[in-house]
VEXDODREN-59950 format. One line per field, with one value per atom (N, C-alpha, C): x, y, z; residue number from 1. Coordinates in nm, 3 decimals, decimal comma. Layout:
BEGIN
px <- (X  ...) $
py <- (Y  ...) $
pz <- (Z  ...) $
resi <- (NUM  ...) $
REM end
This chain:
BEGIN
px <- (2,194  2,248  2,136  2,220  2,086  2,028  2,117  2,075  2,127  2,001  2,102  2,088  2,013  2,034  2,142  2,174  2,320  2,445  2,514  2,573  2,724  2,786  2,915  3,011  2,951  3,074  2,978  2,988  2,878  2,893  2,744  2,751  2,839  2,916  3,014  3,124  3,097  3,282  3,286  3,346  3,320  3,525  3,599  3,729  3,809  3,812  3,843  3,973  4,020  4,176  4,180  4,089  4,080  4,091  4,060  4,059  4,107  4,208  4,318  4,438  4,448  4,579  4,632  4,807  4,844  4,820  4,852  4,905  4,787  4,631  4,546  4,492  4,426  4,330  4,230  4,174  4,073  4,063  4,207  4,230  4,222  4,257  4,264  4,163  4,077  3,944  3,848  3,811  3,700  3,608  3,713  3,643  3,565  3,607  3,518  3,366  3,429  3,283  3,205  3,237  3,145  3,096  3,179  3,076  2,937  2,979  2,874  2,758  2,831  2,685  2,642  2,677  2,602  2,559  2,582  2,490  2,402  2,447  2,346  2,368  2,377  2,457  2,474  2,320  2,319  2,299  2,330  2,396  2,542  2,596  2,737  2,803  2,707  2,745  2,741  2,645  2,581  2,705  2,729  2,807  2,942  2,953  3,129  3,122  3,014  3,011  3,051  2,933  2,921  3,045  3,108  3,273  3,335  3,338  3,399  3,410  3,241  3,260  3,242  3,223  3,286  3,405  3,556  3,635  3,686  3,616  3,603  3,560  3,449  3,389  3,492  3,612  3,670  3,779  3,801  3,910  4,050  4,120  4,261  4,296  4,235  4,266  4,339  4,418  4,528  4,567  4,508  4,541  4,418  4,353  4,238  4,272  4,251  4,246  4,125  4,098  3,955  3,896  3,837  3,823  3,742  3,789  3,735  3,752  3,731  3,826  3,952  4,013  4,136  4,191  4,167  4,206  4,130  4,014  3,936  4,070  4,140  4,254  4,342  4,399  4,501  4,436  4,326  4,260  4,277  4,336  4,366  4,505  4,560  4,695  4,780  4,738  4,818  4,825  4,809  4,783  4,912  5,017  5,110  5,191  5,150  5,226  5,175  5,038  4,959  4,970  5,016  5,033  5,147  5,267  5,434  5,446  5,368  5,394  5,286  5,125  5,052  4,938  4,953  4,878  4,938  5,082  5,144  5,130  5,039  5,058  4,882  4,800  4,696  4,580  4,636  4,515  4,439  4,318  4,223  4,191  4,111  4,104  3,938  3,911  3,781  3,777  3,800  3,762  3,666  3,611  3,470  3,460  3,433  3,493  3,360  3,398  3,252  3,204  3,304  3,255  3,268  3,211  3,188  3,195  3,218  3,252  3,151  3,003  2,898  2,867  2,947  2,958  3,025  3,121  3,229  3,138  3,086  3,030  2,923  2,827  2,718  2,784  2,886  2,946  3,038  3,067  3,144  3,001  2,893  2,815  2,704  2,740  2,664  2,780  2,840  2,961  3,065  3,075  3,213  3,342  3,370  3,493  3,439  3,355  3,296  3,376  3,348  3,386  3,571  3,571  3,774  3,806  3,948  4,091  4,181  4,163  4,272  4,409  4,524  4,592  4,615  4,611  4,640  4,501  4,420  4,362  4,427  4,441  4,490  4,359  4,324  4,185  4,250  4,186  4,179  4,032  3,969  3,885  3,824  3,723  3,689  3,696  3,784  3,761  3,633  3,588  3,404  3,326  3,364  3,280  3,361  3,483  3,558  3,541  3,543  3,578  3,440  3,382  3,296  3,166  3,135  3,015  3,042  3,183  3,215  3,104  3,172  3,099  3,192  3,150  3,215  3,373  3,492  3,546  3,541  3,474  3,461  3,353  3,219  3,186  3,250  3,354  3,440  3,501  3,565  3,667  3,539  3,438  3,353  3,346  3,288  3,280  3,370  3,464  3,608  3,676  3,601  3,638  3,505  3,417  3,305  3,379  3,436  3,501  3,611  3,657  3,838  3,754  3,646  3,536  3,506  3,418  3,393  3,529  3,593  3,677  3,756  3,775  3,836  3,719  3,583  3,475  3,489  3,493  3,500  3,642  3,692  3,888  3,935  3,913  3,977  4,154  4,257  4,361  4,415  4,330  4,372  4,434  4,537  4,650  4,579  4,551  4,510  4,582  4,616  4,713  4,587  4,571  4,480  4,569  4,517  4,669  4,551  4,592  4,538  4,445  4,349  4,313  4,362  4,343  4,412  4,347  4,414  4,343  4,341  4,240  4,176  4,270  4,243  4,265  4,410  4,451  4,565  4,632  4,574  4,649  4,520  4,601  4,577  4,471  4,386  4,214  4,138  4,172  4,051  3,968  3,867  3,754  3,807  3,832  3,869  3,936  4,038  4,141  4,052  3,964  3,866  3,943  4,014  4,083  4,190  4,289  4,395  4,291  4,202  4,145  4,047  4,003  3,983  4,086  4,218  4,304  4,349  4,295  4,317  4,264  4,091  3,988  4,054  4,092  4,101  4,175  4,301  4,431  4,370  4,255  4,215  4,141  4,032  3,901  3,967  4,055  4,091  4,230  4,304  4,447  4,544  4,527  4,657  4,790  4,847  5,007  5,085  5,140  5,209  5,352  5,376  5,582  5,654  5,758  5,811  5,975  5,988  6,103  6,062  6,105  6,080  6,110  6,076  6,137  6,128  6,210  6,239  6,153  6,081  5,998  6,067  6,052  6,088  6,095  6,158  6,106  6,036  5,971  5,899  5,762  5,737  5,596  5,612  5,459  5,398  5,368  5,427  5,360  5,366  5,255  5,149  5,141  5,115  5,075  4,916  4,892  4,705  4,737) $
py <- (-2,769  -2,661  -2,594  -2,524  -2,481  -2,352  -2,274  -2,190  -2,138  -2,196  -2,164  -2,096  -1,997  -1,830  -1,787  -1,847  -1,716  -1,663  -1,598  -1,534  -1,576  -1,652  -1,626  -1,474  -1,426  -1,291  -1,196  -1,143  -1,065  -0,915  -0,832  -0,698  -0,634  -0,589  -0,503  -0,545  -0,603  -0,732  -0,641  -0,499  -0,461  -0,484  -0,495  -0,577  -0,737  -0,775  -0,912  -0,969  -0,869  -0,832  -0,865  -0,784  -0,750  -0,949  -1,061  -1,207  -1,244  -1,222  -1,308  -1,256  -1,094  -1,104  -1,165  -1,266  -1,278  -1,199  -1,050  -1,004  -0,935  -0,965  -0,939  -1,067  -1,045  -1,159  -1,215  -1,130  -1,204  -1,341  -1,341  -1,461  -1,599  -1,568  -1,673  -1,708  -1,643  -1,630  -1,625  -1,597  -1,600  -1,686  -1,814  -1,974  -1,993  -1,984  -1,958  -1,904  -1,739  -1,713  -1,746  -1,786  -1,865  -1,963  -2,069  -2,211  -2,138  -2,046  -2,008  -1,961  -1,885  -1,832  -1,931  -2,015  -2,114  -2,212  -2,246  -2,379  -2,337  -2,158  -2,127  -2,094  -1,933  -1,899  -1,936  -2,013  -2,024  -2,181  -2,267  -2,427  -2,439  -2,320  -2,357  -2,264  -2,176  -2,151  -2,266  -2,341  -2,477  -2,553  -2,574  -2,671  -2,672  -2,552  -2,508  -2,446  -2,425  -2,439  -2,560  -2,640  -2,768  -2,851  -2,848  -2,901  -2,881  -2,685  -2,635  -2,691  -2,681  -2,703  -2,828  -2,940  -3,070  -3,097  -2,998  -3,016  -2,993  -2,870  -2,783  -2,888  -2,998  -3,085  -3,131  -3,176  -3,272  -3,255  -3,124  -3,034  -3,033  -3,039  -3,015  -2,893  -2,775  -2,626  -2,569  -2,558  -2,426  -2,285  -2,294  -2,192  -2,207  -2,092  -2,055  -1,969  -1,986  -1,918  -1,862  -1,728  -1,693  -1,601  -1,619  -1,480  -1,554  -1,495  -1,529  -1,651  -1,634  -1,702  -1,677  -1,617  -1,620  -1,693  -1,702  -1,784  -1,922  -1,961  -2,116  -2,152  -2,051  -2,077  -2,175  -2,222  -2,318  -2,409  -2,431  -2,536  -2,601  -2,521  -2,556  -2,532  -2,442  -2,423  -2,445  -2,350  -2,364  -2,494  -2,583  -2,725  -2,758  -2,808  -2,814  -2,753  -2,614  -2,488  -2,567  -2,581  -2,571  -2,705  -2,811  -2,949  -2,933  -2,863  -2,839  -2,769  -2,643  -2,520  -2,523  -2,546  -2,483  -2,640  -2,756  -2,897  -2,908  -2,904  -2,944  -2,863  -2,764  -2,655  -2,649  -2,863  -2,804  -2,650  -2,660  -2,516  -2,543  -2,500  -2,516  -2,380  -2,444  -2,320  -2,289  -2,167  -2,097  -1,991  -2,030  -1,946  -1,986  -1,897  -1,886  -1,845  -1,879  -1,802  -1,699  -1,587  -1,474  -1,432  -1,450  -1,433  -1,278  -1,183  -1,056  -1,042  -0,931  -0,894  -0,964  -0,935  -0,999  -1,122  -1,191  -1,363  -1,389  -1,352  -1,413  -1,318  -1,226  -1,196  -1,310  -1,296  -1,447  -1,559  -1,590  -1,735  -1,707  -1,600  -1,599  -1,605  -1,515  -1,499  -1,666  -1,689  -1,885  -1,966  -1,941  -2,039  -2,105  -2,056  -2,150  -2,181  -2,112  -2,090  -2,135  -2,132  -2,152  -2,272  -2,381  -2,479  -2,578  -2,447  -2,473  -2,354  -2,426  -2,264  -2,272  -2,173  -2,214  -2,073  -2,102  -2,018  -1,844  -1,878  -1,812  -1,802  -1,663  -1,658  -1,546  -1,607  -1,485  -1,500  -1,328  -1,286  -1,238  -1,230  -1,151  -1,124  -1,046  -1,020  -0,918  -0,867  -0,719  -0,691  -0,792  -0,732  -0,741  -0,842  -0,857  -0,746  -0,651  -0,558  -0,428  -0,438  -0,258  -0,320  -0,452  -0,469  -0,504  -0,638  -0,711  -0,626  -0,586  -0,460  -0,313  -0,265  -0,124  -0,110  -0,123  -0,072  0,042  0,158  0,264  0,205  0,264  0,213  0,186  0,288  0,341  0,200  0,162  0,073  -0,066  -0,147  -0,249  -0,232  -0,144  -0,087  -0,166  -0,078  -0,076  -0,272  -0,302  -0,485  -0,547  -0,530  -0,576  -0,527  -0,375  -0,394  -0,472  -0,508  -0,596  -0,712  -0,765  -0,919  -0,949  -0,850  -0,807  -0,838  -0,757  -0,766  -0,940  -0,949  -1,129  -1,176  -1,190  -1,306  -1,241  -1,126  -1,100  -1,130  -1,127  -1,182  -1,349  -1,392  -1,565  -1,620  -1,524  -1,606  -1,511  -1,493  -1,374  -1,397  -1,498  -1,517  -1,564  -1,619  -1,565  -1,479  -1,466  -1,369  -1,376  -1,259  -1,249  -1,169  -1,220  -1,157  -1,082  -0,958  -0,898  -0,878  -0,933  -0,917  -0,800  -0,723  -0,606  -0,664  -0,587  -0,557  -0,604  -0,672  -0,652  -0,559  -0,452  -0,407  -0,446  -0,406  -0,518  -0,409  -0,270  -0,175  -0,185  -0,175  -0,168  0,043  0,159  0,214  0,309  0,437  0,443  0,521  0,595  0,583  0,513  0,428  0,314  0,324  0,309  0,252  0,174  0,105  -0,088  -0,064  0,066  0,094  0,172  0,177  0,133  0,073  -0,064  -0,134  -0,064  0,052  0,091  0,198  0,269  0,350  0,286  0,201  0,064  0,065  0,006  0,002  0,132  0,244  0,377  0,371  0,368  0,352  0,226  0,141  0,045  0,075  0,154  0,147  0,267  0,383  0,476  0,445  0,323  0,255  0,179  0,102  -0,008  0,023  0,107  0,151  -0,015  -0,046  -0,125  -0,134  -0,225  -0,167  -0,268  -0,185  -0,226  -0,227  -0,309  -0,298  -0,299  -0,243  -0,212  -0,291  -0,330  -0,399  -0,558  -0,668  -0,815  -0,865  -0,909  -1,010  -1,146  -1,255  -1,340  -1,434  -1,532  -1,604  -1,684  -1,768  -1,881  -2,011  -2,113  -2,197  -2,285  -2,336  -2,406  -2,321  -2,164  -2,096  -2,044  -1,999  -1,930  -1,758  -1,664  -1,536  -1,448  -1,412  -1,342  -1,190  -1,076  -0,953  -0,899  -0,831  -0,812  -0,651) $
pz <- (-3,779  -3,699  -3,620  -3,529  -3,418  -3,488  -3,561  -3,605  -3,760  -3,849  -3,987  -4,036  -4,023  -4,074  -4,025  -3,951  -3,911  -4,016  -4,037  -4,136  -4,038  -4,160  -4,055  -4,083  -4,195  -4,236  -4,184  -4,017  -4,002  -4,072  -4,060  -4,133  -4,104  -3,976  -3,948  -4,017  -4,057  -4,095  -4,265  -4,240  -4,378  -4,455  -4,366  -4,407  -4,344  -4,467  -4,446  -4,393  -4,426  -4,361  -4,203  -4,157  -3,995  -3,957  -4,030  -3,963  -4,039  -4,136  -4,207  -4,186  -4,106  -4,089  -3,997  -3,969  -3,841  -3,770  -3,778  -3,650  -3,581  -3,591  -3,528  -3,471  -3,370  -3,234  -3,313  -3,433  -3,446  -3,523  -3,622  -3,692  -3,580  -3,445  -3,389  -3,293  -3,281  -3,213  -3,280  -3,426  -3,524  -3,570  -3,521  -3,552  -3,423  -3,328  -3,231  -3,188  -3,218  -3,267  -3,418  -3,447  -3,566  -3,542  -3,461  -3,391  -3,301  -3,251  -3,164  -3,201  -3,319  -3,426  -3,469  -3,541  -3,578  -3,487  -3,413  -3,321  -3,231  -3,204  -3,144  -3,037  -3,007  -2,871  -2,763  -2,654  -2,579  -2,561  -2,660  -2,701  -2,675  -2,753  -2,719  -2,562  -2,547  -2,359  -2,290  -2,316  -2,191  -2,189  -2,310  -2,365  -2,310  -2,334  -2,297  -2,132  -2,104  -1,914  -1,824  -1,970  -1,863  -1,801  -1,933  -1,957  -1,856  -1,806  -1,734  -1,603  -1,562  -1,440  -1,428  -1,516  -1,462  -1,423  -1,504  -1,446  -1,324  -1,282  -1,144  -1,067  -1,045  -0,986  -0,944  -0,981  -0,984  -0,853  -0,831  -0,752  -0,796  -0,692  -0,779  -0,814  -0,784  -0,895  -0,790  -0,905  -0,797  -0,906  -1,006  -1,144  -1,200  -1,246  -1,327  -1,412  -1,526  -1,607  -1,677  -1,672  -1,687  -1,829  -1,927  -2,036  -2,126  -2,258  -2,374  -2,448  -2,585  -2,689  -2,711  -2,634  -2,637  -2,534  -2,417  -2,349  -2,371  -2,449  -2,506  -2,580  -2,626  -2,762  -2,715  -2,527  -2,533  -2,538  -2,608  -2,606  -2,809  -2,819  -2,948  -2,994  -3,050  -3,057  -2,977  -2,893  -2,750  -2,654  -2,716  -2,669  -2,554  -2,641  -2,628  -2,519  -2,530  -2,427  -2,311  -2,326  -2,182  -2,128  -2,228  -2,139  -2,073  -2,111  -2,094  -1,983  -1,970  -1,859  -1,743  -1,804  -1,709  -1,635  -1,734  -1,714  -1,545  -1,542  -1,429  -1,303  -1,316  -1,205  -1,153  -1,262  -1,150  -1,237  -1,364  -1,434  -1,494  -1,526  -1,543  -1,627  -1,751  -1,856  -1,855  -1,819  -1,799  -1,861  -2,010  -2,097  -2,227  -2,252  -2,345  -2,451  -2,556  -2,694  -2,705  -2,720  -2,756  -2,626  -2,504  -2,381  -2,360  -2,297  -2,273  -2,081  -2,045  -1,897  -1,845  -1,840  -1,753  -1,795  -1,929  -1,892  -1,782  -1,754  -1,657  -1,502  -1,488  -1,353  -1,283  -1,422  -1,385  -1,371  -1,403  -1,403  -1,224  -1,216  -1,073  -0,970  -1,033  -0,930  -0,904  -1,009  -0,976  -0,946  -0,883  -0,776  -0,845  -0,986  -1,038  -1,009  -0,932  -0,834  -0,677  -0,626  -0,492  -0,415  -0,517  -0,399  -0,465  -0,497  -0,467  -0,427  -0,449  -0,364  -0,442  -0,616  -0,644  -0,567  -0,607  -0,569  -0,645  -0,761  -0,877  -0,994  -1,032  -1,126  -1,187  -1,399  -1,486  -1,537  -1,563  -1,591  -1,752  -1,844  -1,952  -2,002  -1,994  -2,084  -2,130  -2,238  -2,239  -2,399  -2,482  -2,633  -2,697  -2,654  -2,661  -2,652  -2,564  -2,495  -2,626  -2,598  -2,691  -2,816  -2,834  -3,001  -3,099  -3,054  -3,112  -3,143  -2,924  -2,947  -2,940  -2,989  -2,896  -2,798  -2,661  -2,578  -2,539  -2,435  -2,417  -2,336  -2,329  -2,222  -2,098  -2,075  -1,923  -1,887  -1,954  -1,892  -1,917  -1,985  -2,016  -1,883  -1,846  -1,712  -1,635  -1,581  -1,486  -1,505  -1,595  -1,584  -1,530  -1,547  -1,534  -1,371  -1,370  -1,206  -1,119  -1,175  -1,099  -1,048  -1,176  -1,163  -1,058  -1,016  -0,986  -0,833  -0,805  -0,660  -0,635  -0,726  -0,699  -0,663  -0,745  -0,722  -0,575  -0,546  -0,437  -0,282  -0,313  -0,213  -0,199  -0,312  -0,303  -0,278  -0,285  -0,372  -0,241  -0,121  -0,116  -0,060  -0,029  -0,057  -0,168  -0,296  -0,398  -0,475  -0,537  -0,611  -0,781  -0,824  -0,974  -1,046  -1,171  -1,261  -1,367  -1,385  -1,453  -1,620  -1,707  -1,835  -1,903  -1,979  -2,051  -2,181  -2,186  -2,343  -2,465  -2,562  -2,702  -2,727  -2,838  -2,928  -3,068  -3,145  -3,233  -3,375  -3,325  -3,456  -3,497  -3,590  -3,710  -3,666  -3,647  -3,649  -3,523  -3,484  -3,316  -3,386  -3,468  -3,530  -3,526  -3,547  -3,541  -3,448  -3,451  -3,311  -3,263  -3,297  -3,223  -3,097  -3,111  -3,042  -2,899  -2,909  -2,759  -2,637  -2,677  -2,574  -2,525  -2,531  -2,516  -2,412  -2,441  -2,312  -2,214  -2,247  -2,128  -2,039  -2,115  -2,006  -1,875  -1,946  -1,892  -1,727  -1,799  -1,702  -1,620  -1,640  -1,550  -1,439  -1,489  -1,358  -1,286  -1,324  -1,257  -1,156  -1,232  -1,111  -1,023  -1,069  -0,954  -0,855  -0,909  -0,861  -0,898  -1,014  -1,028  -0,972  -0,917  -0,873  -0,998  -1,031  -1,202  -1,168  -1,222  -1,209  -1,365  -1,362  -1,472  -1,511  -1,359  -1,354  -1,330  -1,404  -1,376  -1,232  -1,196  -1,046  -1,095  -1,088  -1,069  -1,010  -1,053  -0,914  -0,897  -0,811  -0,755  -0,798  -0,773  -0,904  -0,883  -0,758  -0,642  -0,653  -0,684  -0,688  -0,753  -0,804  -0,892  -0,855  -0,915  -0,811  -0,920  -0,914  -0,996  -0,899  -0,995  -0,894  -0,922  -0,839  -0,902  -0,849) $
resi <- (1  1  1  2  2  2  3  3  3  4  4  4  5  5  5  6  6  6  7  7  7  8  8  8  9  9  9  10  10  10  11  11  11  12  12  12  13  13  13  14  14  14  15  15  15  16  16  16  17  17  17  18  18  18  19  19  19  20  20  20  21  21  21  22  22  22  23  23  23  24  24  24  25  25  25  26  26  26  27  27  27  28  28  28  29  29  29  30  30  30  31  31  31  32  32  32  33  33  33  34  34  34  35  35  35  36  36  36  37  37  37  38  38  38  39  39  39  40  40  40  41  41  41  42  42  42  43  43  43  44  44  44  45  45  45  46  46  46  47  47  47  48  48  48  49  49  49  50  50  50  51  51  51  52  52  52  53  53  53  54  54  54  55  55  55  56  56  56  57  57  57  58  58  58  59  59  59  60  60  60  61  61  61  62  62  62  63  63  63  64  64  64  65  65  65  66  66  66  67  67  67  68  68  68  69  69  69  70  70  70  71  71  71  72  72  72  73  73  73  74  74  74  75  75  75  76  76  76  77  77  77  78  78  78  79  79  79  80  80  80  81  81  81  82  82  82  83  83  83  84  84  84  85  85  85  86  86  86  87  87  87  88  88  88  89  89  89  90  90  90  91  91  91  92  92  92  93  93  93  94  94  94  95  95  95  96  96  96  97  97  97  98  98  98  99  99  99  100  100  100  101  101  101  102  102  102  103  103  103  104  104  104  105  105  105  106  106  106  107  107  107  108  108  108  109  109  109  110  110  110  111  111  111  112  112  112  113  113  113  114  114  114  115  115  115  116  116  116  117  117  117  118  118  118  119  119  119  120  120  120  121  121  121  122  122  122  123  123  123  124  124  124  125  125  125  126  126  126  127  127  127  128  128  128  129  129  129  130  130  130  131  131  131  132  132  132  133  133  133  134  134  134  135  135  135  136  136  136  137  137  137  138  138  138  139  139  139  140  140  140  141  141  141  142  142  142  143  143  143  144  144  144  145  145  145  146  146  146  147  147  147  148  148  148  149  149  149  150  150  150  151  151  151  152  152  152  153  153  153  154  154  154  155  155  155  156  156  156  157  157  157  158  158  158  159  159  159  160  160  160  161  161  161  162  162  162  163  163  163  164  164  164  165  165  165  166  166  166  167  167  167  168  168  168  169  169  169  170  170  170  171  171  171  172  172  172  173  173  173  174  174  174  175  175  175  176  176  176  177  177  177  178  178  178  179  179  179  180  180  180  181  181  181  182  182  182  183  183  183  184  184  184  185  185  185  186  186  186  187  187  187  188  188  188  189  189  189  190  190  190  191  191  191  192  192  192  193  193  193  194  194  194  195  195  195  196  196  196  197  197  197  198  198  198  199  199  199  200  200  200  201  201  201  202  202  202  203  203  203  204  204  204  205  205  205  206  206  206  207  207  207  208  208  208  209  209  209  210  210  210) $
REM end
């Protein structure tokens, strides 16, 4: 291993609960960051870049999908979903397990998107930042409206679906629960236009709102 001191039950990890229950993110993202701890953070970035943008090499993108280990996840469970719904539409999964806001800025700002057009990017990311490191909200927001900029400088007829925050905490005390005022800061910095009523798409396109 690249790195075998690493601890996979890190110090903060003072309940075990928080990655064995279903109904939290981290049960399904935890294995993730644990490959990473152990082989060695910036082994399994290369690694899981390189992948990336070989597929990007290839063209064809019309859907990006962009974030964490949660979005690395249809790469495992979500197998299935993603051969059924999203394989056929041309998507491409650009997500990173343990990835944080200024992974995905450096990765926009070294051309990973540059030399295609896709039509459609869904962004998720930011629990890295409120959960893993509490970072403040206000700067998770601020990362997250960096990204919303790139991709609108490189992508700029591009349509992006921005999906929210998980939050990590069990009851509205928690720290974890960081991600719920992230989302605050976000619709303040960027002016979100949010809808409350469904529309119908089309069944020929894809339409996403940003």
């Amino acid at each position: 291993a690249e790195n075998p001191d690493y601890t996979i039950v890190h110090d903060n990890l003072d309940d075990m609960g928080r990655v064995t229950s279903s109904q939290t993110y981290q049960k399904g993202g935890w294995t993730l960051h644990m490959l990473r701890g152990i082989i060695g953070d910036e082994a399994f970035w290369k690694k899981r870049s390189a992948k990336m943008n070989q597929r990007i090499a290839q063209g064809n993108v019309e859907l990006v999908f962009i974030g964490d280990s949660i979005t690395h996840g249809w790469e495992g469970n979500g197998q299935k979903i993603w051969a059924d719904r999203y394989a056929p539409r041309h998507a491409v999964n650009l997500g990173i397990g343990g990835d944080r806001t200024e992974h995905v800025i450096w990765r926009l700002q070294h051309g990973q998107l540059d030399n295609v057009t896709p039509q459609v990017a869904v962004v998720m990311i930011g629990t890295n930042n409120t959960g893993h490191r509490q970072d403040p909200p206000r700067e998770t927001a601020a990362g997250i409206k960096v990204i919303l900029g790139e991709l609108k400088k490189r992508q700029p007829r591009m349509k992006v679906l921005l999906l929210a925050v998980f939050p990590r905490g069990a009851t509205a005390d928690d720290t974890s629960m960081a991600a719920i005022s992230a989302q605050a800061f976000i619709r303040h910095q960027i002016h979100l236009r949010t809808s409350t009523t469904p529309r119908p798409a089309p069944k020929s396109r894809l339409i996403c709102q940003a």
